[in-house]
C-alpha positions in Angstrom: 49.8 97.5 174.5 52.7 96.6 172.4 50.6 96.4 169.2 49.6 100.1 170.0 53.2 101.6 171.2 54.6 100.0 168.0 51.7 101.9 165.9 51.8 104.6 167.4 56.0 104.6 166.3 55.6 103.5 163.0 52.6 106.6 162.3 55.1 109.1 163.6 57.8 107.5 161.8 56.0 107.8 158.6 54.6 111.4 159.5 58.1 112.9 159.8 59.3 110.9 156.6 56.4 112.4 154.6 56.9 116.5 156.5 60.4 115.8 155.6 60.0 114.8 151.8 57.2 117.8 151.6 60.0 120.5 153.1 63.5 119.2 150.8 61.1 119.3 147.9 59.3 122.8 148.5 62.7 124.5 149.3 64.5 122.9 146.6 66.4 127.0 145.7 69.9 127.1 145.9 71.4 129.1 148.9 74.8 130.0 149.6 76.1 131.0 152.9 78.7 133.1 154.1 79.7 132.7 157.8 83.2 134.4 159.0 84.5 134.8 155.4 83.7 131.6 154.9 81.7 131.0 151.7 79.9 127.6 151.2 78.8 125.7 148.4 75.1 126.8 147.1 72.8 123.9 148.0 68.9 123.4 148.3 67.7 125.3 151.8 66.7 121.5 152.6 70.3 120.3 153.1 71.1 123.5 155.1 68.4 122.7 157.5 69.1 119.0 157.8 72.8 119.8 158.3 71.6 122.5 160.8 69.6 119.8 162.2 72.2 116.8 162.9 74.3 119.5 163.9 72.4 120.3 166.2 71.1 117.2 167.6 75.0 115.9 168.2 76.4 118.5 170.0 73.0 118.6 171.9 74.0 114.6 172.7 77.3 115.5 173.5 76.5 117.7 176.3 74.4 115.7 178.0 76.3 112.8 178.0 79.3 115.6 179.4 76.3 116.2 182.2 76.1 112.7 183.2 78.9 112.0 183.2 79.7 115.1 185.8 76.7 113.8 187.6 78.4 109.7 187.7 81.3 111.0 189.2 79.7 113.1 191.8 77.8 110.0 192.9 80.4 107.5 192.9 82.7 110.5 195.1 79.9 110.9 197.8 79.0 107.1 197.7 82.8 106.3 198.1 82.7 109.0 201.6 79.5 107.2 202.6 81.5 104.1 202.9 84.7 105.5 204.4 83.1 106.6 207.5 
């Protein structure tokens, strides 16, 4: 079973590395964006999706570990009642 989970990783793994490589080297044109009067370098549409991406997957992170930890201290309150009565 571990044979297979570690596989079945290391396909995917090397499935997103290759859809990866095939996307930064198809959209290899120079973009530059404006946002707020803000105008950015030009860079491949690759790197504006990967940055786009990481962006996206660390605030994503962040508020879920702001979730939990709302959720910890709503436990630990109630289990601390539980125990004073």
């Amino acid at each position: 079973m571990v044979f297979l989970k570690r596989a079945l990783f290391l396909s995917s793994f090397v499935l997103i590395f290759f859809l990866g490589l095939m996307l930064s080297v198809d959209n290899s044109e120079l973009v530059s964006l404006k946002f707020l009067g803000f105008h950015a370098r030009p860079w491949p549409i690759s790197w504006w999706m990967l940055v786009a991406f990481i962006i996206g997957t660390v605030l994503g992170y962040l508020i879920s570990l702001i979730s939990i930890l709302r959720l910890k201290i709503k436990l630990k309150t109630a289990t601390k009642s539980d125990f004073e009565k």
